[in-house]
C-alpha positions as CSV (number, residue, x, y, z in Angstrom):
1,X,104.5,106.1,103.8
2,X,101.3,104.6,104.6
3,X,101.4,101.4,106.4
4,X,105.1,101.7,107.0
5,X,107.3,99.0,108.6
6,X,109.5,99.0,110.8
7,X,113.1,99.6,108.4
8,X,115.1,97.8,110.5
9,X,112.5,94.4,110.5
10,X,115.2,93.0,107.3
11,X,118.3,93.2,110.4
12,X,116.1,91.9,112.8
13,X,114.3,88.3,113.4
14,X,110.5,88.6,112.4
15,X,108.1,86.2,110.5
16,X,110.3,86.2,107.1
17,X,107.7,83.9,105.9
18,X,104.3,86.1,107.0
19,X,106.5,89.5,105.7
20,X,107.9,88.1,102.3
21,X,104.2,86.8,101.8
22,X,102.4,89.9,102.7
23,X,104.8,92.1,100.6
24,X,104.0,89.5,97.3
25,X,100.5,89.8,97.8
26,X,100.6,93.7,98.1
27,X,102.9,93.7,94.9
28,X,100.3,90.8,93.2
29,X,97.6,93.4,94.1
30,X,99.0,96.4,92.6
31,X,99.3,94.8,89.2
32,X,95.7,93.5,89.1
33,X,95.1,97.6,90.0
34,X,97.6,99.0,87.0
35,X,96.8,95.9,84.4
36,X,100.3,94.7,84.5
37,X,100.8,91.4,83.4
38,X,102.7,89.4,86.2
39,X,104.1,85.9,84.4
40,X,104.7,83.4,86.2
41,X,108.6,84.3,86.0
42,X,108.0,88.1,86.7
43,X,106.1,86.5,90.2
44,X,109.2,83.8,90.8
45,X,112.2,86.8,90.4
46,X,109.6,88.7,93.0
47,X,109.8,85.8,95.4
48,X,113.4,85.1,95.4
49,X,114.2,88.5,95.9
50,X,111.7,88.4,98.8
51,X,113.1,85.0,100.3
52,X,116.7,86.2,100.4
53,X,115.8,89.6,102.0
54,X,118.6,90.8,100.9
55,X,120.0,92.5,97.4
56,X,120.5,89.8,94.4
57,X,122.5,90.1,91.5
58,X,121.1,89.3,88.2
59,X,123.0,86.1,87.2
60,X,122.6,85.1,91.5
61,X,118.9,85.4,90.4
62,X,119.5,83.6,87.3
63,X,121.2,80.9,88.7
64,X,117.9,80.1,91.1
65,X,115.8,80.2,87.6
66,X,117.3,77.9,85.9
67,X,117.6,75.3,88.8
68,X,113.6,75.8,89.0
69,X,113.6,75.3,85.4
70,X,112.3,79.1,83.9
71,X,115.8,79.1,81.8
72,X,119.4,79.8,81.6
73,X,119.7,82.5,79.2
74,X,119.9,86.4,81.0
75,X,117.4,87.8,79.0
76,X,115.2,86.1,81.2
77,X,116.3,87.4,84.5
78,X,116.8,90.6,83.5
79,X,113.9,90.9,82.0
80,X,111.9,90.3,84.9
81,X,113.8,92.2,87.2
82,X,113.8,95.4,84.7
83,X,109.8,94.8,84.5
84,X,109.9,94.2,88.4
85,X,111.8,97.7,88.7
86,X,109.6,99.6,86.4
87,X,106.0,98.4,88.3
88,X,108.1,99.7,91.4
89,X,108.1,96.0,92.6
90,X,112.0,96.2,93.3
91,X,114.7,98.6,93.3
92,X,118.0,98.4,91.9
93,X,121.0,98.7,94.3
94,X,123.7,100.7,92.7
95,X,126.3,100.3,94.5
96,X,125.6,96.6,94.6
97,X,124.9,96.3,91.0
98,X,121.9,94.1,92.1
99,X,118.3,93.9,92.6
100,X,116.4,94.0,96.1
101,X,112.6,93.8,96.7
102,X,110.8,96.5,97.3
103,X,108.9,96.6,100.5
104,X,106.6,99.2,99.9
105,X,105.2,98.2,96.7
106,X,102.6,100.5,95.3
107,X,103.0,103.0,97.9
108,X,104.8,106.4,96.3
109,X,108.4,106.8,98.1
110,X,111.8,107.6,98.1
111,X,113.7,105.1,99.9
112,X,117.1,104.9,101.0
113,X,118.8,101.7,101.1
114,X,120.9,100.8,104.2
115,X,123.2,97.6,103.0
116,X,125.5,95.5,105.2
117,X,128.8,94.8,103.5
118,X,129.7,91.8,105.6
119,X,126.1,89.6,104.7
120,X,124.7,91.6,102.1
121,X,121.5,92.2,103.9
122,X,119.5,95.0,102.8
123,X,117.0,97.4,104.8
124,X,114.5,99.4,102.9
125,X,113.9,102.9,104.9
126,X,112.3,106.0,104.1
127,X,114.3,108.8,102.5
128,X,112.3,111.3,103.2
129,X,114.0,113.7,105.5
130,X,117.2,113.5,103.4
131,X,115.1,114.0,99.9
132,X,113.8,117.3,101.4
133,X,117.5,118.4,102.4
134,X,118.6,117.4,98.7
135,X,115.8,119.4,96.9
136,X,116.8,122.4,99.0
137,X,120.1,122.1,97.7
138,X,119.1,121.3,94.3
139,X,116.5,124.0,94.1
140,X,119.0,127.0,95.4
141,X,121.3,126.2,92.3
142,X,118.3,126.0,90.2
143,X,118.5,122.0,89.3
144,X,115.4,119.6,88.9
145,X,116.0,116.5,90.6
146,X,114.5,113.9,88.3
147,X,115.4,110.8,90.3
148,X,117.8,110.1,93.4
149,X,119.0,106.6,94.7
150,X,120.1,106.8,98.4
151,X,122.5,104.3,99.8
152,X,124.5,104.0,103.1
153,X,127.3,100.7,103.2
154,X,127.7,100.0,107.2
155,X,127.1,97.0,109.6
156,X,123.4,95.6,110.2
157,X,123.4,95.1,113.8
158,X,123.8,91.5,114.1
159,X,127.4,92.0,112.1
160,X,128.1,94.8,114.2
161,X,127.9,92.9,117.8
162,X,130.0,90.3,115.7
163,X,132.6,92.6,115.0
164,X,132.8,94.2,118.8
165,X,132.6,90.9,120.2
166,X,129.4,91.1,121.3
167,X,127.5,88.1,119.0
């Protein structure tokens, strides 16, 4: 991936403030470049996804709407977040069944998401090396991968030293 972070910046203290700006401003960027219109809600649901560096479900995202005053009806949220997923502006967390933002946005890449059960946070890393493993796999038995999500559950570092008595 071209200008790649560092995956493990969203387990680690950085600038939240300088990253979740920089990564809006690379995701308002890339739909000036396709023509995507990006509504004033479509930019909020980007930003709160950003802010809680983290993955979001739908009615969590909802809830932050509504007290902003964009609405209280779903359609709204999901909405955004199904346009926000489409442009490759955020990616949907299966195994969460919620919404993180993407941190790459406008860069072509397979990520695989690395989720920490006990705060939720989420880290956005490149899939790359198991994505070629998979396609091997795949393209012995003669199948066409269409689309893969990756995702691993453990504990980000600072709930690991927790949990060993280390924090």
């Amino acid at each position: 991936m071209s200008g790649e972070k560092d995956p493990g910046c969203a387990f680690a203290h950085h600038d939240h403030a300088h990253c979740a700006g920089d990564t809006l401003a690379r995701a308002e960027a890339e739909t000036v470049r396709r023509g995507l219109r990006f509504t004033p809600v479509r930019k909020r649901v980007l930003q709160i996804l950003l802010e809680a560096h983290r993955a979001m479900g739908a009615y969590e995202v909802l809830d932050r709407l509504a007290a902003e005053g964009f609405g209280n009806q779903p359609p709204v949220a999901y909405r955004a977040l199904e346009f926000l997923v489409e442009a490759g502006l955020a990616h949907r967390v299966q195994g969460l069944n919620a919404f993180a933002a993407c941190m790459h946005p406008g860069e072509v890449h397979a990520p695989v998401f690395l989720i920490c059960r006990d705060c939720d946070a989420v880290a956005e890393a490149a899939a790359a090396p198991v994505r070629v493993a998979l396609d091997e796999v795949a393209g012995a038995l003669g199948f066409a991968i269409e689309r893969a999500s990756f995702e691993a559950v453990g504990l980000c570092p600072a709930c690991h030293a927790r949990s060993e008595g280390r924090a």
